[in-house]
C-alpha positions as CSV (number, residue, x, y, z in Angstrom):
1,X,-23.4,-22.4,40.5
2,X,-25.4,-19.7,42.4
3,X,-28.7,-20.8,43.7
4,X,-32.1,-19.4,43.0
5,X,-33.3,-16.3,44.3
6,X,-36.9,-16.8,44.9
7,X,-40.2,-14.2,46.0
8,X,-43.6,-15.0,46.2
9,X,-46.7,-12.8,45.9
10,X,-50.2,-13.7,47.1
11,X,-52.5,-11.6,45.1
12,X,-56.1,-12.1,45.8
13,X,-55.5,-15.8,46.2
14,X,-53.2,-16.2,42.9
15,X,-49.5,-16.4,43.1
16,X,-47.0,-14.5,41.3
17,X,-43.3,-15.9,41.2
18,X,-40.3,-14.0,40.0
19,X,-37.7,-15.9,39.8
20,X,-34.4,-14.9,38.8
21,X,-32.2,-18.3,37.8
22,X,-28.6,-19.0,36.4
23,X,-28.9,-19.9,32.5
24,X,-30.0,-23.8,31.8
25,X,-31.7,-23.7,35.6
26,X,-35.5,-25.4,36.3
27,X,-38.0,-23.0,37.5
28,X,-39.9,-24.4,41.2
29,X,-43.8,-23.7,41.2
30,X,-45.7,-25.0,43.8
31,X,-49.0,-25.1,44.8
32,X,-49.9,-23.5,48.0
33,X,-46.5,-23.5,49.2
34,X,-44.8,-20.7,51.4
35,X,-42.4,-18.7,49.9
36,X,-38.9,-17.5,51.9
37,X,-36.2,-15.7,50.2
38,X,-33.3,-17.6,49.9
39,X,-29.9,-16.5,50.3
40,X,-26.9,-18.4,49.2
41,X,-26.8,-19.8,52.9
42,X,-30.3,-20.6,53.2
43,X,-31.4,-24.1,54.3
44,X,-33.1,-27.0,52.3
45,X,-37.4,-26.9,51.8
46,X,-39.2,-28.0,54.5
47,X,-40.9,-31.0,53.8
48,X,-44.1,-29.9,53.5
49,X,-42.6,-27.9,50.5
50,X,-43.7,-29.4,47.0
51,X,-41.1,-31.0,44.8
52,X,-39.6,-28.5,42.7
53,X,-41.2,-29.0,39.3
54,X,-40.3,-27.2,35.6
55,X,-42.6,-25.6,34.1
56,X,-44.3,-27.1,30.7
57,X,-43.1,-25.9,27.4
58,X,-46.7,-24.9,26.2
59,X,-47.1,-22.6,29.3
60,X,-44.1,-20.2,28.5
61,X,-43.4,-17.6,31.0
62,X,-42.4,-14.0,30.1
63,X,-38.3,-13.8,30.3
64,X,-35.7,-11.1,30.8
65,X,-32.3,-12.5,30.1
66,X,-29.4,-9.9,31.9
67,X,-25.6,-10.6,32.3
68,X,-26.2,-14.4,32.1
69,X,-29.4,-14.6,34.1
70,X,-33.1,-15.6,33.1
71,X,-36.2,-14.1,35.4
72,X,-39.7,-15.9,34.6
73,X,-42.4,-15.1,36.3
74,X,-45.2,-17.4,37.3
75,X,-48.8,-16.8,37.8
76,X,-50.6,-19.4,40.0
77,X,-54.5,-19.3,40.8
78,X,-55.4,-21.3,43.7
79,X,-59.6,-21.6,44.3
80,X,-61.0,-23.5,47.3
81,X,-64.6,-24.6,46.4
82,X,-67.5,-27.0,47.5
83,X,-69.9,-28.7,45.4
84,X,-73.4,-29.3,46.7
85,X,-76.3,-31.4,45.6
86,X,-79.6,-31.3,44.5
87,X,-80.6,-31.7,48.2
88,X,-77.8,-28.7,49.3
89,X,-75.4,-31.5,50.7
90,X,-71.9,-31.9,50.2
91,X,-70.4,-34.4,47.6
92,X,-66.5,-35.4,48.9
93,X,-65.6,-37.9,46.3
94,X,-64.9,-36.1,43.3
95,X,-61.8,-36.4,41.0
96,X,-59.9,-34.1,39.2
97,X,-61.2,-35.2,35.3
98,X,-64.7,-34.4,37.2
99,X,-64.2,-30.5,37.0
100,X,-63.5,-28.0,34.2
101,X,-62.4,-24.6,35.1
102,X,-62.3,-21.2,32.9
103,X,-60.9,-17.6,33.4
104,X,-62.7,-15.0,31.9
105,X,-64.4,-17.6,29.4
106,X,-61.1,-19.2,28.4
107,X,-60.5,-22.8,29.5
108,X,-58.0,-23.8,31.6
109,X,-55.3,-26.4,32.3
110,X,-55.9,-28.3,35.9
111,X,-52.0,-27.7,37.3
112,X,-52.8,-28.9,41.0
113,X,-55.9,-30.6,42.6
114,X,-56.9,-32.1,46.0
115,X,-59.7,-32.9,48.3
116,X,-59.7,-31.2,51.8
117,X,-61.9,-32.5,54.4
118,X,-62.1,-31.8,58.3
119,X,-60.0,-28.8,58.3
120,X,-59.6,-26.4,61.5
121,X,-61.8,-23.6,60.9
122,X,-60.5,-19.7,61.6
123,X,-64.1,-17.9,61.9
124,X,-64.4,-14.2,62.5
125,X,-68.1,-13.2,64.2
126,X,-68.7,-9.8,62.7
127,X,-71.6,-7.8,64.4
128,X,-73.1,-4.9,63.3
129,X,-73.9,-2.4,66.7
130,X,-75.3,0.7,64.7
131,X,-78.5,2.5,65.7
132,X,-80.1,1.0,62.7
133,X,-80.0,-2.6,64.1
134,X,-81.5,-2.1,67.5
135,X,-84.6,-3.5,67.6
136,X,-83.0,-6.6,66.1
137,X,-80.1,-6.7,68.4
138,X,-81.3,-9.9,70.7
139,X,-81.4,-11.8,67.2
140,X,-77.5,-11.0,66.1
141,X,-76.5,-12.1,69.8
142,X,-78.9,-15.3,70.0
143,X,-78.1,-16.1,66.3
144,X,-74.6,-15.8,66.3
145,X,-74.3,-17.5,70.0
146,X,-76.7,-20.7,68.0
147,X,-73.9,-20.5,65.2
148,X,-71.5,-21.2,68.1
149,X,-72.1,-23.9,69.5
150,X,-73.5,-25.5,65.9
151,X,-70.0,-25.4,64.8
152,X,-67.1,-24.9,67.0
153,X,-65.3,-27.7,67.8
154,X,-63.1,-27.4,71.2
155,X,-59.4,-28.0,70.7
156,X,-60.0,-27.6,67.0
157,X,-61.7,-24.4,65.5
158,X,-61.2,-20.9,67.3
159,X,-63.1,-17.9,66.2
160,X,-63.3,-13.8,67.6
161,X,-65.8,-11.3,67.8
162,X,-65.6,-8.3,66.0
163,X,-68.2,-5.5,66.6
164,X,-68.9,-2.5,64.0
165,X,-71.0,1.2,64.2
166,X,-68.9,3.9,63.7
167,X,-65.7,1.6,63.3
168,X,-64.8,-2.0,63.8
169,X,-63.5,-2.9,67.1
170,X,-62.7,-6.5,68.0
171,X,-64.1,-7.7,71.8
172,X,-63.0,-10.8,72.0
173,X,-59.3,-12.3,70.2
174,X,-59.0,-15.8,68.5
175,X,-59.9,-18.8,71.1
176,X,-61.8,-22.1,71.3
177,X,-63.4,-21.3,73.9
178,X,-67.5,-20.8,72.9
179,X,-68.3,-19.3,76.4
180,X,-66.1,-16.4,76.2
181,X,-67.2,-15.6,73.1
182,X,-70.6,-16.1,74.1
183,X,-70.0,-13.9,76.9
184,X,-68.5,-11.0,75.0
185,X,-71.4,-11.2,72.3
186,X,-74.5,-10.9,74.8
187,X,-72.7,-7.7,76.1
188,X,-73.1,-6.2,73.0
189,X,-75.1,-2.4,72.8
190,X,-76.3,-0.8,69.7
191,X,-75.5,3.0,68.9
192,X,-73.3,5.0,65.7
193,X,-73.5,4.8,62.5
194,X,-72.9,2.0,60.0
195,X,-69.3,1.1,58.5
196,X,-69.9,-3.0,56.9
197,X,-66.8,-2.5,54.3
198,X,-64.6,-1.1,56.6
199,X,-65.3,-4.3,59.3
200,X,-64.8,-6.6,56.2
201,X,-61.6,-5.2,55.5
202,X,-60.4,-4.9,58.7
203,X,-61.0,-8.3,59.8
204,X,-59.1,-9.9,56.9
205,X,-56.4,-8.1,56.6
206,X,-55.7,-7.6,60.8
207,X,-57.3,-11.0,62.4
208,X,-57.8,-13.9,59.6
209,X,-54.6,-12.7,57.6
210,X,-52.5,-14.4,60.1
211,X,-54.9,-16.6,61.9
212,X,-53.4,-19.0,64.7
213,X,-52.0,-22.1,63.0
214,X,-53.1,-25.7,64.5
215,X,-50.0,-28.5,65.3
216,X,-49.3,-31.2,63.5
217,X,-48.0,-32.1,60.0
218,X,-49.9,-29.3,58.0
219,X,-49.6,-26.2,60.2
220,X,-50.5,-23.6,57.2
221,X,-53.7,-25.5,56.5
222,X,-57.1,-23.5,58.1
223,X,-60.4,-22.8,56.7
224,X,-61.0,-18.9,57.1
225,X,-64.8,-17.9,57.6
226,X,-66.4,-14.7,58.4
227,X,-70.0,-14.5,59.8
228,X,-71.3,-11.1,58.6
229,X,-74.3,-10.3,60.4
230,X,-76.5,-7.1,59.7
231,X,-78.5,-5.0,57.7
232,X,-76.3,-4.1,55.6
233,X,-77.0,-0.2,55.5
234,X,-73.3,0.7,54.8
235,X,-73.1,4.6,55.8
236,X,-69.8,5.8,57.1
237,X,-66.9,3.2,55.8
238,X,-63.7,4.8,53.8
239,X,-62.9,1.5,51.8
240,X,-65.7,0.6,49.0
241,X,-67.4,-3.2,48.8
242,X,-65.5,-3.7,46.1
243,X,-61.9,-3.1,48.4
244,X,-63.4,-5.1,50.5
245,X,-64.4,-8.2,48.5
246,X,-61.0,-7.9,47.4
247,X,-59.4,-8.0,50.8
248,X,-61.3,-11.4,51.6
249,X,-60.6,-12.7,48.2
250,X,-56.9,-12.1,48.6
251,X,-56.8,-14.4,51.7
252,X,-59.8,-16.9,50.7
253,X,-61.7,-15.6,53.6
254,X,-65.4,-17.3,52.3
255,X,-68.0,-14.8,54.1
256,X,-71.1,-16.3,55.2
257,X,-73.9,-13.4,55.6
258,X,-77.0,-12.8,58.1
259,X,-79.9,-10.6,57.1
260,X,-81.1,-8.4,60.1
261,X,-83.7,-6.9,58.2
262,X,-87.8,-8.2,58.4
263,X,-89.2,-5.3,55.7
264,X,-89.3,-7.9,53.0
265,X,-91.2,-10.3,55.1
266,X,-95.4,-10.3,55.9
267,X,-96.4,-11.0,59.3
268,X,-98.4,-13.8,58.3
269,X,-95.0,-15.3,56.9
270,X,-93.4,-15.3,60.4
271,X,-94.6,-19.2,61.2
272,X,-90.7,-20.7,60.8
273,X,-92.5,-23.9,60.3
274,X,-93.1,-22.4,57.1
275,X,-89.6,-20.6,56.2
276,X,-89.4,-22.1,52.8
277,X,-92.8,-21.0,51.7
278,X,-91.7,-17.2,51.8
279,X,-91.8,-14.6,49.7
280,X,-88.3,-12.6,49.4
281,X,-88.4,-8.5,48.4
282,X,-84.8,-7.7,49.6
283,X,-83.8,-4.5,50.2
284,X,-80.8,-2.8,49.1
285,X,-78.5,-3.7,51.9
286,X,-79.7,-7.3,51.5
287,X,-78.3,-7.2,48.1
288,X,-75.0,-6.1,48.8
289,X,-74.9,-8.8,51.5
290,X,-76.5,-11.4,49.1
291,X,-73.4,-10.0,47.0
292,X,-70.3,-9.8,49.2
293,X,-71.6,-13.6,50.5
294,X,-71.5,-14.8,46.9
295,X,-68.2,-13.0,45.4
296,X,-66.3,-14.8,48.2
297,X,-68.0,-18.0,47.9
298,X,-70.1,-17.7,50.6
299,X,-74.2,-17.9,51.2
300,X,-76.3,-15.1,52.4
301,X,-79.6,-16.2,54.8
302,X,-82.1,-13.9,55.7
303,X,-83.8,-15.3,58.3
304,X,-86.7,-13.4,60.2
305,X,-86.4,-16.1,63.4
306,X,-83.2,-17.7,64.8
307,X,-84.8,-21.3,64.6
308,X,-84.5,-20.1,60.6
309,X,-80.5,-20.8,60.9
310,X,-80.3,-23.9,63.2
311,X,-80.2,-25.9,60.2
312,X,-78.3,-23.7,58.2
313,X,-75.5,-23.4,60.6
314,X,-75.2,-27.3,60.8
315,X,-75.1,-27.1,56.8
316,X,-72.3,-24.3,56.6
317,X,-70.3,-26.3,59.1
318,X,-70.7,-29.6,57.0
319,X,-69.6,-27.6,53.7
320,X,-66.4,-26.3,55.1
321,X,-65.1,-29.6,56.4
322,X,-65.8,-31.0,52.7
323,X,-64.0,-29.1,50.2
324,X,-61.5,-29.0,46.7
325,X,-58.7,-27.2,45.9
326,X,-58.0,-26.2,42.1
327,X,-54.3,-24.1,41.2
328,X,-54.2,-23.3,37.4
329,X,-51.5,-20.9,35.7
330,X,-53.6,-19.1,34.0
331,X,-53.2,-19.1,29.6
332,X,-54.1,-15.5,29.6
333,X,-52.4,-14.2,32.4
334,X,-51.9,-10.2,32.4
335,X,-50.9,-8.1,35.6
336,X,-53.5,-5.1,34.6
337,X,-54.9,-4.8,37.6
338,X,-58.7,-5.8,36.2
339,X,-61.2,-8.2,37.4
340,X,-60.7,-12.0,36.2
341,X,-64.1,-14.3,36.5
342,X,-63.6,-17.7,37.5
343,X,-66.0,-20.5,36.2
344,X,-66.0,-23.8,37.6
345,X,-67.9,-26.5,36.6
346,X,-68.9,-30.6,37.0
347,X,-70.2,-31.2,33.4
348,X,-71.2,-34.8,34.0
349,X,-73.0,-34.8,37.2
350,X,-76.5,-32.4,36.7
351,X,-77.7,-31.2,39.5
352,X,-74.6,-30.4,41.0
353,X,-73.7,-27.0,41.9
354,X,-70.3,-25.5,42.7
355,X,-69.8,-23.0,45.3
356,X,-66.2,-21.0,45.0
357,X,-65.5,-17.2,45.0
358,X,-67.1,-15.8,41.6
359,X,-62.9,-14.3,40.3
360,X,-59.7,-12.2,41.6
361,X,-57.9,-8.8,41.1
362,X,-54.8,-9.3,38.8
363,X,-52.9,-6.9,40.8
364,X,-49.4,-6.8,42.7
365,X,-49.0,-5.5,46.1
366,X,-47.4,-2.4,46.9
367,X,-43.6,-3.1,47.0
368,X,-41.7,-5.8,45.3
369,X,-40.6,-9.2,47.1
370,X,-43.0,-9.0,49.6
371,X,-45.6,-11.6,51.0
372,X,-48.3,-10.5,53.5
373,X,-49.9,-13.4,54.1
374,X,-48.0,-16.7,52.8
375,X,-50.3,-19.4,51.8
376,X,-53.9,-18.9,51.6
377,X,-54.8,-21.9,52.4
């Protein structure tokens, strides 16, 4: 009997498998798991593979039957998330029959679930250089330099720099080391226009993509994180926010943002002693930071001192060490290209709140069979 041929598309974080099988064959769905196409020669699964499973008979797959073969194809949705409570603190021991989970308002079947704690982190430091940030240019370099040394752990979590006016340029590549990064950010200048889309997209799809794997038993396994820091005065960039949002969707990049911006603040607000006392009036590049931080799962902080964030950092750090994973097949599943929301909740615990990316495009790549990216995870 001929084997499987197997390819395995990551769309915006979901998974779409065509499979072509001989007739009577089980169809393999995995969570997660990198796809290879197999020839009739090809090796066994590696073991971090997941057991081949069939699919359930009340999740039917569309099928093409030709010359004695059957193709399915298999839509997968996997969403990393972390729930927080009333006191913005992580809560690690949840269970699966804890969560519910919908897709553009229709509920969903729970088709793999785990807890992931103390992952390596994959961080991208994105700083906006345009004329329009100038005056607040000692902040980005302090506050990102603070967000440093908060969270990077040596040996463990690497992050680079990535600067942006006119066009993104990246200073300093992937590394552990906080110092050279450090060094590379206080060397920053200001001048150019503005071009925050074009930086998002760039840095998923070039740098955090394909971010260096750690050793061990799970190599695919990495939190990736970008650090958006700026005004958000998006003048000169040829992809839109949405491409962008889509970009870090499609490789579950969660995008933390930084305000650089003081016009919604009073002077006689600036006392950090009394940060959470203060009124917010955010302007329209706030906004769209506020937004690109929350499509992707992210916070947005706008901060008028850099003692504002030392907590904050600490709190981001703590959130991505502590967080789910939820893969559903989705009951509605169309490849039309449109937006799909996702809604996840914990009915039995008030108080909680989830943080996860707000949905994903239901669009193929260009060209069949391929996989930019592997797993997303």
């Amino acid at each position: 009997m001929r084997r499987a041929t197997i390819s395995l598309l990551l769309i915006a974080g979901s998974f779409f498998a065509a499979v072509t099988l001989p007739v009577g064959a089980g169809l393999p769905v995995g969570a997660g798991a990198r796809a290879q196409q197999q020839s009739p020669d090809s090796s066994a699964a590696k073991p971090q593979d997941p057991p081949p499973q069939p699919p359930s008979p009340q999740e039917p797959a569309p099928q093409q039957q030709n010359q004695g073969k059957i193709t399915q194809v298999v839509n997968l949705v996997d969403v990393l998330f972390t729930v927080l409570n009333r006191r913005n603190k992580p809560v690690p021991d949840l269970a699966e029959n804890d969560f519910k989970i919908w897709d553009d308002k229709s509920p969903q079947a729970i088709r793999y679930f785990s807890r992931q704690t103390d992952l390596p982190l994959r961080i991208g430091l994105l700083m906006d250089t345009s004329n329009s940030i100038r005056d607040r240019l000692k902040f980005e370099q302090d506050a990102l330099v603070s967000f440093l040394f908060s969270v990077l752990r040596h040996n463990k979590d690497q992050a680079f720099v990535m600067t942006f006016d006119d066009e993104p340029a990246v200073l300093q590549a992937f590394t552990d080391d906080a110092g050279r990064l450090r060094d590379e950010i206080v060397k920053t200048r200001a001048g150019g226009g503005t071009a925050v889309y074009d930086a998002i997209y760039t840095a998923c799809q070039k740098e955090l993509s394909h971010p260096p794997r750690p050793p061990g038993d799970q190599p695919d396994v990495v939190r990736r994180v970008m650090i958006l820091i700026s005004d958000g005065d998006d003048n000169l960039s040829n992809h839109t926010r949405a491409e962008a949002i889509e970009m870090a969707q499609r490789y579950s990049v969660v995008i933390y943002t930084i305000s650089t911006s003081t016009q919604w603040i009073q002077l006689s607000q600036t006392n950090p002693d009394k940060s959470a006392n203060r009124k917010t009036h955010l302007t329209e590049g706030d906004k769209i930071l506020q937004d690109v931080a929350e499509e992707t799962g992210g916070r947005a902080f706008f901060p008028y001192h850099v003692d504002d964030l030392d907590q904050s950092f600490q709190d981001i750090g703590d959130e991505l060490r502590n967080q789910y994973s939820i893969a559903y097949i989705p009951n509605n599943y169309q490849l039309d290209g449109k937006y799909h929301r996702i809604r996840i909740e914990v009915p039995d615990h008030k108080g909680y709140q989830v943080r996860a990316r707000r949905g994903y495009f239901a669009k193929a790549n260009s060209g069949t069979g391929t996989n930019p990216s592997g797993s997303a995870n």
